[in-house]
VOGU-3710 file (C-alpha; in Angstrom, 3 decimals, decimal comma):
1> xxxxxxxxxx> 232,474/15,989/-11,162  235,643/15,453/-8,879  236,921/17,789/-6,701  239,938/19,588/-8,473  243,473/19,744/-6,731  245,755/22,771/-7,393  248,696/22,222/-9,668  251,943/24,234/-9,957  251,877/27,201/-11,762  254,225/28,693/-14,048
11> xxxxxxxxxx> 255,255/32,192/-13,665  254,220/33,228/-17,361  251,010/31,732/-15,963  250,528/33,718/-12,731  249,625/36,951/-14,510  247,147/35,360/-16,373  245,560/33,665/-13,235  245,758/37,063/-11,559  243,817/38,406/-13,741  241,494/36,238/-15,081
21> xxxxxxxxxx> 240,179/33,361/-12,746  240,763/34,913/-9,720  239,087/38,436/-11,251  236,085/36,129/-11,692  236,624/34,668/-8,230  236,858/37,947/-6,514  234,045/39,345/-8,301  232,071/36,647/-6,727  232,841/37,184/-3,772  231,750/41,015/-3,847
31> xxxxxxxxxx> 228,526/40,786/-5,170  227,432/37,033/-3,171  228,030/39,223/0,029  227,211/42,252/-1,446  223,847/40,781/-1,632  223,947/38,777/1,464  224,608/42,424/3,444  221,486/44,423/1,775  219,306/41,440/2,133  220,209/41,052/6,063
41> xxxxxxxxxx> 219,322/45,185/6,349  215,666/44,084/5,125  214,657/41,445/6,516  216,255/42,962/9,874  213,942/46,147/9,469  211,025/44,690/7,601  210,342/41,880/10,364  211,288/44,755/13,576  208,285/46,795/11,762  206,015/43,571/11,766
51> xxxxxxxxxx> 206,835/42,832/15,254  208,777/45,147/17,500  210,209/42,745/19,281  213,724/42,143/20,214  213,313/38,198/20,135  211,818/37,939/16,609  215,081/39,641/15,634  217,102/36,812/17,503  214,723/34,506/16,038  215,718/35,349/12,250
61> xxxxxxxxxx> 219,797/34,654/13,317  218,279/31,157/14,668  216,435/29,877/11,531  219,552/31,182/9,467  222,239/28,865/12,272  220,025/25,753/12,498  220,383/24,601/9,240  223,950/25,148/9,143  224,582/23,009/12,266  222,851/20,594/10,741
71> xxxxxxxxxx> 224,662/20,442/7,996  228,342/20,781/8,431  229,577/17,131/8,205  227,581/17,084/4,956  228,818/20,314/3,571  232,543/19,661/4,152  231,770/15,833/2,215  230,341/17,298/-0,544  233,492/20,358/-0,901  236,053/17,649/-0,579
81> xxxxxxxxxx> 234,136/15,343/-3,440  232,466/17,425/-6,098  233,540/20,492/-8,104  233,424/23,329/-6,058  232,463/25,818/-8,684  229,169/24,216/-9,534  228,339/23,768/-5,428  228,557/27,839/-5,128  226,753/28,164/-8,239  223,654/25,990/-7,438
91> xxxxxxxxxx> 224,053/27,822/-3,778  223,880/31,425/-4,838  220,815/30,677/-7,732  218,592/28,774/-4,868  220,065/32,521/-2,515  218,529/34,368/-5,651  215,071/32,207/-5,706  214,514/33,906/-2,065  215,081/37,264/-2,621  212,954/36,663/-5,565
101> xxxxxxxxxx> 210,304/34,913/-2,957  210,809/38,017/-0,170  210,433/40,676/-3,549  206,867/38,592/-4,657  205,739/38,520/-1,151  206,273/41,849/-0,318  204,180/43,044/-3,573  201,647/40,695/-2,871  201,485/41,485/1,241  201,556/38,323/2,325
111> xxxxxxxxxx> 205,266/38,510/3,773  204,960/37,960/7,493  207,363/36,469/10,310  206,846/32,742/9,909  207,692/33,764/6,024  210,570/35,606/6,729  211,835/32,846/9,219  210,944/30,270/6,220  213,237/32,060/4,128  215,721/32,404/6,326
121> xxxxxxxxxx> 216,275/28,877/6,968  216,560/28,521/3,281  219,341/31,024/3,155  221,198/29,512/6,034  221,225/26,071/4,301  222,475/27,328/1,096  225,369/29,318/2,738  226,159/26,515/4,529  226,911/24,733/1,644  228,576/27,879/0,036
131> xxxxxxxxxx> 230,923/29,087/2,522  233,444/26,264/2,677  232,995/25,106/-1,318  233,991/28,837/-1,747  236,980/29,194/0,654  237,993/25,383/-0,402  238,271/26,964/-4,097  240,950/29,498/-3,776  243,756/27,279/-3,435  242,647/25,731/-7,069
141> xxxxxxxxxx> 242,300/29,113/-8,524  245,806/30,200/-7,211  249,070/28,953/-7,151  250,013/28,073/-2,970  253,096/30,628/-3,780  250,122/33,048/-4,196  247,682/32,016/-1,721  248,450/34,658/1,250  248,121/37,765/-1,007  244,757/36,494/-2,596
151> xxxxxxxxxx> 243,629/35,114/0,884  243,953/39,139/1,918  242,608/40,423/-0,950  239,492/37,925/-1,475  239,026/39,129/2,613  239,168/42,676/1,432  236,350/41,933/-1,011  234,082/40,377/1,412  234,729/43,664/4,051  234,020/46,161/1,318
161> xxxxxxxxxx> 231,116/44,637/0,207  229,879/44,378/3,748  230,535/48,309/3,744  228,551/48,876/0,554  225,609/46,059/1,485  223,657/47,626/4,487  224,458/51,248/3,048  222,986/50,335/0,020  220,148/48,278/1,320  219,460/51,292/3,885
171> xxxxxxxxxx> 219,317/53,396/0,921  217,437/51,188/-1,152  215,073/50,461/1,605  213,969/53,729/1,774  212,231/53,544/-1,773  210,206/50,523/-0,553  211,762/46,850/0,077  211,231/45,337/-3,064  213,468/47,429/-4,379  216,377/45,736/-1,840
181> xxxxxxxxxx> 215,178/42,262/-3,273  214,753/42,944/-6,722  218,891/44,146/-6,093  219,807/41,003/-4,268  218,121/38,500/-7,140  220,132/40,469/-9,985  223,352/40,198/-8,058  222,845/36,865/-6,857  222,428/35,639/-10,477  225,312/37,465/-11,783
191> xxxxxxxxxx> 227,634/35,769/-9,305  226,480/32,209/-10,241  227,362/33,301/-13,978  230,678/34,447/-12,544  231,267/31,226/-10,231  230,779/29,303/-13,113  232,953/30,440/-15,417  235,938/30,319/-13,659  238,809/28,007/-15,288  240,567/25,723/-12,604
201> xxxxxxxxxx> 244,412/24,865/-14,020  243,649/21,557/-11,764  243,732/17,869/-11,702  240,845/15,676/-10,650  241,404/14,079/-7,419  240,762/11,050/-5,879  236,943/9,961/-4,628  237,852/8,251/-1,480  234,994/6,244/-0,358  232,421/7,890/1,979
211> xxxxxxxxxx> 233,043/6,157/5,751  232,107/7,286/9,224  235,838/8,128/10,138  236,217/10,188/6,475  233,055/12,646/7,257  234,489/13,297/10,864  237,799/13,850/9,372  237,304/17,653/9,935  236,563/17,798/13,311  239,579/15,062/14,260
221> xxxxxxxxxx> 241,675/16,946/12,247  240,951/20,040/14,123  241,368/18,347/17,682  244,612/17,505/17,028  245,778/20,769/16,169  245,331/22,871/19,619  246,416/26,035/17,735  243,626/25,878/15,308  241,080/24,727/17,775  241,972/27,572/20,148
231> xxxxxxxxxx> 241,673/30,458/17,545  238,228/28,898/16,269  237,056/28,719/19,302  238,101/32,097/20,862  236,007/33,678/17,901  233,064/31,803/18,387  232,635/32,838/21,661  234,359/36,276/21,332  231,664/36,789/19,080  228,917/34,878/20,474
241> xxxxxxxxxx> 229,067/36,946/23,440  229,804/40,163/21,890  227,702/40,006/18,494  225,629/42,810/18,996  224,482/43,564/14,898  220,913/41,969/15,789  220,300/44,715/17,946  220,983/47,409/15,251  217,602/48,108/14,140  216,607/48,510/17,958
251> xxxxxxxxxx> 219,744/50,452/18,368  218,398/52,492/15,045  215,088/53,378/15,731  214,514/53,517/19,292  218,343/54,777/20,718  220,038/56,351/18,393  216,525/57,798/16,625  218,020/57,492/13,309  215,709/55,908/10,117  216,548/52,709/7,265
261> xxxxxxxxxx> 219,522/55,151/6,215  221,208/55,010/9,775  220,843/51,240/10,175  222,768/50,628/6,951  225,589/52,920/8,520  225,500/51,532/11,458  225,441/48,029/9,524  228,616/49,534/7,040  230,935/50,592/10,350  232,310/47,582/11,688
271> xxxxxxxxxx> 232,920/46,688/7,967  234,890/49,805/7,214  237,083/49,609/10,278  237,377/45,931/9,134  238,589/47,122/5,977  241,174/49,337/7,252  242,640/46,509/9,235  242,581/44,351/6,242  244,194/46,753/4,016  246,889/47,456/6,693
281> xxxxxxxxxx> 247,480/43,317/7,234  248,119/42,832/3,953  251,254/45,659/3,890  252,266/44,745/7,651  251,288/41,000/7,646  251,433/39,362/11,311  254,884/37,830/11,205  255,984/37,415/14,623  253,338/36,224/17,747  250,501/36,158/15,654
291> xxxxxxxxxx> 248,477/34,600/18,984  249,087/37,205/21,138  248,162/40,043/18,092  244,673/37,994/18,244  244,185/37,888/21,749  244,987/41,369/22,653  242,276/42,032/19,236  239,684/40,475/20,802  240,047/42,013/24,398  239,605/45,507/22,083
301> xxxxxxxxxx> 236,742/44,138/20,329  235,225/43,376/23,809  235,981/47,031/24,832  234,430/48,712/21,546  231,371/46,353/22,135  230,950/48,357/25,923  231,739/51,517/24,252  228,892/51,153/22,038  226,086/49,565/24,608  226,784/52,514/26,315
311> xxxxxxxxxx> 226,465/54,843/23,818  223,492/57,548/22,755  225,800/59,620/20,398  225,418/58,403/16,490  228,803/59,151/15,287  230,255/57,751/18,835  228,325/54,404/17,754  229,865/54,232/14,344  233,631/54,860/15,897  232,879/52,046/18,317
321> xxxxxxxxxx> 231,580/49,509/15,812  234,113/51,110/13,286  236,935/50,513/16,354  234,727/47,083/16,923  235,146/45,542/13,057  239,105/47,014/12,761  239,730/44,568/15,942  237,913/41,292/14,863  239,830/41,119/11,541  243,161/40,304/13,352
331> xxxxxxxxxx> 241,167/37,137/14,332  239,602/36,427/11,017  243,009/36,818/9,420  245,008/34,626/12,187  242,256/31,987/12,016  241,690/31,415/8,227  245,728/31,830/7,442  245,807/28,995/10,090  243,299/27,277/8,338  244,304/27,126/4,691
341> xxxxxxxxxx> 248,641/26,845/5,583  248,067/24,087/7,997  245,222/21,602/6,761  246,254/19,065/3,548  244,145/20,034/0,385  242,054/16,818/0,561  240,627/17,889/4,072  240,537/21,590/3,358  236,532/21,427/2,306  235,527/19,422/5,547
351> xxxxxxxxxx> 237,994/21,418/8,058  236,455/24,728/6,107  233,307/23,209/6,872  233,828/23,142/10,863  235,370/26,660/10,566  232,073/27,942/8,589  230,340/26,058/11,923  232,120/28,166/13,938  231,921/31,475/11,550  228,081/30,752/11,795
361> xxxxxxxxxx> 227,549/30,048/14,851  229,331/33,089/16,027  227,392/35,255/13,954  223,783/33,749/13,706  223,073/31,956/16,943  225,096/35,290/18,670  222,028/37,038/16,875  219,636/34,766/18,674  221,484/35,378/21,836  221,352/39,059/21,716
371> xxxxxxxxxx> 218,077/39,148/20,219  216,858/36,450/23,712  218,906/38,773/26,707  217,935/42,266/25,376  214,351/40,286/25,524  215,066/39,923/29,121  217,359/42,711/30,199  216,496/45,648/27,201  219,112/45,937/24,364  221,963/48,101/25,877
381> xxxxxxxxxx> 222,405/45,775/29,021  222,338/42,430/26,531  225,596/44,419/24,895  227,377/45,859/27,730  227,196/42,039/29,325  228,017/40,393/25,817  231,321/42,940/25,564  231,862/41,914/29,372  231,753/38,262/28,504  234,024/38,657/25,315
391> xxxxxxxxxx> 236,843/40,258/27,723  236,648/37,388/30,309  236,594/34,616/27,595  239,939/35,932/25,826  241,315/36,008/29,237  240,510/32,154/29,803  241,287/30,947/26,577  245,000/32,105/26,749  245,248/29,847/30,465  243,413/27,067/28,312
401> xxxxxxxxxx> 246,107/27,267/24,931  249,382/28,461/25,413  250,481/26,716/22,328  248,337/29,767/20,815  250,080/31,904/22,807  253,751/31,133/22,447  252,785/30,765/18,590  255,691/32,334/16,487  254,201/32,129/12,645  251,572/31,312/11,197
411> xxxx> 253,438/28,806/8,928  253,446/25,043/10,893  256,522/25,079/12,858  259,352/22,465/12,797
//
């Protein structure tokens, strides 16, 4: 099937959209991450109480990155030429067939590292497809008029379920961890039903041939634009220096002296301060030097990181990492607004593909980096230098793109 390209909308149609496709689209959303969140609190747990060791945890964020690097000029290809819907659908049933494969191993006992690092991978290359065939979908499911509002909201779906995830895979977790996998399957399986039933109001687009130059569209695309390059870029290595959620369970059981329960709090903070900030973007949008709102975000984010290396008090921890997720959603906003306003619908799946590069690399190989330096160093000096580092690379990056700097909107300037 071709990929489908939005259409205008009439307004007797926008309610209807509102509350039908993008309900559906939404709901997605919640329950994909949902899942994603409870099944990252059990493997994190299950494979520090197989181990104990720091780098194993690192280890896990590396098997999930790899196949995503791998992948991205595919990904984006596939997004720009095939119906989205059905890409997220086949993605989230093979994300069910491993949470069915960690809940079977775990009855059975044979679950060990290599397993969970097995399954991991698998995970990683399924969200790799996922992530940009999902965020390449709004703009079919939603008129453009509409796009900002359901951009926020669909964010706001993905933060709350990253609240409710680790809590309820802590919780879960603590009646035995097949209980946090049988969860994931059933929720997995209802969001491919959901995916898949979406209507698009769409028409089919055009199947350019596949050439070198079309599948490294994205990344030329992205080169020419300084203003997108330098917000990508700032959050992968704001993040890659400062990702310290691979060090929870270490963080959980051996610092803070808290059980399963407190690792899904500590897991649901930075969500819930993300939240906040999401909910208070979407009634105070960033209207006026949206580059400098991002950049002074990320120097916080680099102080709350410090604030929590340093830390032995629980609810200190959670203010920090609440403080920690309130701060990174300025960038996440600024950076995908940038994303889907400025990049023509026929690129949108291979440029959403290099931002899901960045998004992953950020997150899973900053796991592997935590996981290798508290290795070397012990877990609270890996964060206080990764919060350290975050500080020093904001301060670069605004010598290294002004054009971010003296941005005035978010909309592409005449």
């Amino acid at each position: 099937m071709t990929t489908p390209k939005p259409v205008e909308f009439s307004e007797s149609d926008r309610t209807a959209i509102r509350y039908a496709a993008f309900q559906r689209f939404w709901g997605m959303r919640v329950l994909s991450s949902l899942s994603f969140q409870m099944l990252a609190v059990a493997m994190g747990w299950q494979m520090y109480a197989l181990t104990h060791s720091a780098f194993a945890l690192g280890l896990v964020g590396l098997a999930q990155f790899l196949p995503m690097f791998c992948l991205t000029l595919v990904v984006g290809h596939v997004a720009d030429r095939y119906d989205r819907r059905r890409i997220v659908a086949i993605c989230q049933v093979i994300e069910a067939l491993a949470a069915g494969t960690f809940l079977l191993g775990t009855l059975g006992g044979w679950l060990s590292a290599p397993a969970i690092y097995t399954l991991a991978a698998c995970m990683g290359a399924a969200r790799a497809f996922e992530s940009p065939s999902s965020s390449s979908l709004l703009p079919a499911v939603v008129p453009r008029g509409e796009l900002s509002r359901a951009t926020a909201l669909s964010t706001s779906a993905n933060q709350a379920a990253q609240i409710l995830g680790p809590a309820c895979g802590g919780v879960l977790y603590g009646l035995g961890p097949s209980a946090v996998y049988l969860a994931c399957f059933v929720c997995f399986c209802a969001a491919a039903a959901l995916v898949s039933s979406i209507p698009l109001r769409a028409k089919p687009a055009f199947r350019a041939p596949v050439t070198l130059e079309s599948v490294f569209s994205g990344i030329a695309f992205i080169r020419r634009e300084p203003v997108i390059l330098g917000a990508l870029s700032l959050d992968l290595f704001a993040v890659l220096f400062g990702g310290a959620t691979a060090l929870l369970p270490i963080y959980a059981r051996d610092i803070l002296q808290t059980g399963p329960w407190g690792l899904g709090a500590l897991r649901s903070a930075p969500a819930i301060g993300a939240l906040a900030g999401t909910l208070w973007f979407a009634h105070f949008p960033l209207r006026k030097r949206p580059g400098i709102a991002m950049f002074g975000g990320v120097i916080v984010f680099g102080i709350a990181t410090i604030v929590f290396g340093l830390s032995t008090n629980f609810f200190l921890s959670l203010i920090a990492l609440a403080l920690l997720g309130a701060s990174d959603v300025i960038s996440v906003v600024v950076r995908l607004s940038l994303v889907q306003l400025r990049t023509p619908d026929e690129m949108l799946g291979r440029v959403s593909a290099v931002n899901a590069l960045f998004i992953g690399t950020s997150n899973q190989l900053g796991e592997f980096e935590s996981g290798v330096t508290a290795g070397w160093w012990g877990a609270r000096a890996s964060v206080l230098v990764g919060g350290i580092g975050t500080i020093a690379i904001t301060l670069l990056w605004m010598r290294l793109f002004p054009a971010l700097v003296r941005m005035r909107s978010l909309e592409r300037e005449a």
